[in-house]
C-alpha positions as a printed NumPy array, in Angstrom:
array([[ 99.262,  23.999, 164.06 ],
       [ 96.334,  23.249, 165.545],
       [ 96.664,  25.54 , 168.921],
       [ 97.372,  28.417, 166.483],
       [ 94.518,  27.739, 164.524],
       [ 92.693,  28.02 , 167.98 ],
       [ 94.515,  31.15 , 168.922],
       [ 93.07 ,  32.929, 164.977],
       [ 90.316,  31.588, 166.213],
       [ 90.348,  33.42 , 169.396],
       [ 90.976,  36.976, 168.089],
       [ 88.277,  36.658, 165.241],
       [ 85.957,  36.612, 168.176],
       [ 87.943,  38.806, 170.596],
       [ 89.497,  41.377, 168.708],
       [ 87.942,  41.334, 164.921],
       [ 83.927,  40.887, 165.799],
       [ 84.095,  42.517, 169.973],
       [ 86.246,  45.056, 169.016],
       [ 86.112,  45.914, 165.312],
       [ 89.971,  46.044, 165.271],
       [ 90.342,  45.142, 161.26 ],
       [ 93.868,  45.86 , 160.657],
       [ 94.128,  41.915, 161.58 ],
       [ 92.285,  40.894, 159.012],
       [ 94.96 ,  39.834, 155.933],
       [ 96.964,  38.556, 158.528],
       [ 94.254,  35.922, 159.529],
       [ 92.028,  35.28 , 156.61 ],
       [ 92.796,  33.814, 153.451],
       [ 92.321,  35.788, 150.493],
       [ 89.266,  33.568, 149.175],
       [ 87.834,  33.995, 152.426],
       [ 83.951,  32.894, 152.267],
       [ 81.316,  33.1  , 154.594],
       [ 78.225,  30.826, 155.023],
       [ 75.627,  30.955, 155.011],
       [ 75.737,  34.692, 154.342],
       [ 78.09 ,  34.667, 151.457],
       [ 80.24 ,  37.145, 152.508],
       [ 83.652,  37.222, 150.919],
       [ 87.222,  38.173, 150.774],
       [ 88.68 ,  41.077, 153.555],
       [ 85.821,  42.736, 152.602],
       [ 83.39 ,  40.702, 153.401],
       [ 84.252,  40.416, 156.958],
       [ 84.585,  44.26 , 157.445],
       [ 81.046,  44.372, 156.198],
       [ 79.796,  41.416, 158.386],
       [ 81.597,  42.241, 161.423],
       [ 80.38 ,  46.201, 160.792],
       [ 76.595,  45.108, 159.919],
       [ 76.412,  42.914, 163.313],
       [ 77.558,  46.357, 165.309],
       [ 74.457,  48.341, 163.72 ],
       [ 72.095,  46.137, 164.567],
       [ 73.308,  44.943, 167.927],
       [ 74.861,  47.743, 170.19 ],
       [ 77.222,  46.801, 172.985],
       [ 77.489,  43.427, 171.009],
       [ 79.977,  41.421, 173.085],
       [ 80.804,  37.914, 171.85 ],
       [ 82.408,  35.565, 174.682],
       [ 84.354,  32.401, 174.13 ],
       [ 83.104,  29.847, 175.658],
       [ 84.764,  26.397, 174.59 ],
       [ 86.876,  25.446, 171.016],
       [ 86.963,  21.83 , 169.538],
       [ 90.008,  21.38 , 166.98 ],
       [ 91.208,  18.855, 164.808],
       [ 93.031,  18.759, 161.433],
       [ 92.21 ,  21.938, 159.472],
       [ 89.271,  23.138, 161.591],
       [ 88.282,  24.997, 164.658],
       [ 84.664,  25.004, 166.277],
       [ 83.89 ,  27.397, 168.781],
       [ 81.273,  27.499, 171.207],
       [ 80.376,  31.429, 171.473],
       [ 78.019,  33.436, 173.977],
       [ 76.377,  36.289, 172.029],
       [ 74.793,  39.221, 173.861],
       [ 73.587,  42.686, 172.678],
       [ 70.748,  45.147, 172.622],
       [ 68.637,  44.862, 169.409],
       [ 68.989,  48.909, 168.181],
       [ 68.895,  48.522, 164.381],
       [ 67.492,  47.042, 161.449],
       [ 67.338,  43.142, 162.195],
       [ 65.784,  41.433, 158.904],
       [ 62.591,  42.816, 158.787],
       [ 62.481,  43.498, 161.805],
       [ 62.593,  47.073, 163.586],
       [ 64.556,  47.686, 166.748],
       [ 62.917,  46.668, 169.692],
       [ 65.998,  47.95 , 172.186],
       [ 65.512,  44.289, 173.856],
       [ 69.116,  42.683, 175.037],
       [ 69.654,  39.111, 173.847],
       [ 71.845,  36.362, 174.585],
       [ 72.132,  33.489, 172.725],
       [ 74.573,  30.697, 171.129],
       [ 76.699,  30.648, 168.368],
       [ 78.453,  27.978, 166.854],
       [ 81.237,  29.18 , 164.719],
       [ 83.434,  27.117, 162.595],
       [ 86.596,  28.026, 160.508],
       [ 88.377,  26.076, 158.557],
       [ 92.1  ,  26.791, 157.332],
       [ 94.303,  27.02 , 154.473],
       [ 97.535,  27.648, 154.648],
       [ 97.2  ,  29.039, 158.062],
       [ 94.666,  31.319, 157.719],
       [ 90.91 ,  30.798, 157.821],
       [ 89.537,  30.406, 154.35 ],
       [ 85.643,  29.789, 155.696],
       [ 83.685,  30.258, 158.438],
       [ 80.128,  28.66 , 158.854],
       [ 77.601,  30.845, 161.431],
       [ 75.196,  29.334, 163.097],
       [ 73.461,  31.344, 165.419],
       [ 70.374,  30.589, 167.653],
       [ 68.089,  32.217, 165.75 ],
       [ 64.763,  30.937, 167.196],
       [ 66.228,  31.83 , 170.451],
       [ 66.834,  35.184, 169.511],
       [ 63.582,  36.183, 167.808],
       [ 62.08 ,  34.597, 171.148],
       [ 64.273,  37.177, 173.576],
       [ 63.504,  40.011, 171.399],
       [ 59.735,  38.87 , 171.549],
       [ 59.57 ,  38.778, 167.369],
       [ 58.013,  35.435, 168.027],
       [ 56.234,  34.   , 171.409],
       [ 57.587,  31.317, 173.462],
       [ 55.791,  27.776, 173.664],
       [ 54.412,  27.649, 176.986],
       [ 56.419,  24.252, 177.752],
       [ 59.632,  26.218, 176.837],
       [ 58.739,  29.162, 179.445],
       [ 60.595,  28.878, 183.331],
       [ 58.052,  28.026, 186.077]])
């Protein structure tokens, strides 16, 4: 159970959030789906999420870098990239490209992933899209 809870894993980053392919979406999350800390819900929900992420980032590409999974739950270690074109917050486009870490973890229910916790470099990101400066000890020589 636990490789295929890897493998749902796998195309929630690959095929669901790269690609926007949402006919997989009953067939991998449960029906009281929930998202935090968003709050996104349900097959909607992640239609919206997944569809709110492309506006804002263009070109987004989400790689999979390394999953962790035990029991009922799958971590994964995710490389975001994209190039800031919408709406981010309050926050107008700056057409900056960012890359930064996710950690996403889903955890299951009868085989299919019930909730997923985002947590996304934010700092990092504001920093790339110069929203907010970088401490001159955190800047390369």
């Amino acid at each position: 159970m636990i490789e295929q809870h890897k493998q749902l894993s796998a195309i929630v980053v690959h095929q669901i959030y790269n690609q926007a392919q949402f006919e997989q979406i009953e067939l991998i999350f449960h029906p009281q789906y929930v998202q935090k800390p968003l709050g996104y819900n349900g097959f909607k929900g992640v239609e919206r999420h997944v569809n709110e992420v492309h506006s804002v980032f263009s070109g987004l590409n989400l790689s999979l870098i390394d999953q962790i999974a035990e029991a009922d739950g799958v971590v994964n270690l995710v490389l975001f990239n994209g190039t800031h074109t919408g709406q981010l917050w309050e926050f107008a486009p700056t057409q900056r490209q960012a890359s930064v870490m996710l950690i996403l973890i889903h955890r299951f229910v009868e085989g299919k992933i019930v909730e997923a916790i985002f947590n996304l470099d934010q700092l990092g990101l504001l920093q790339q899209l110069k929203l907010l400066p970088t401490p001159i000890w955190a800047k390369p020589n």
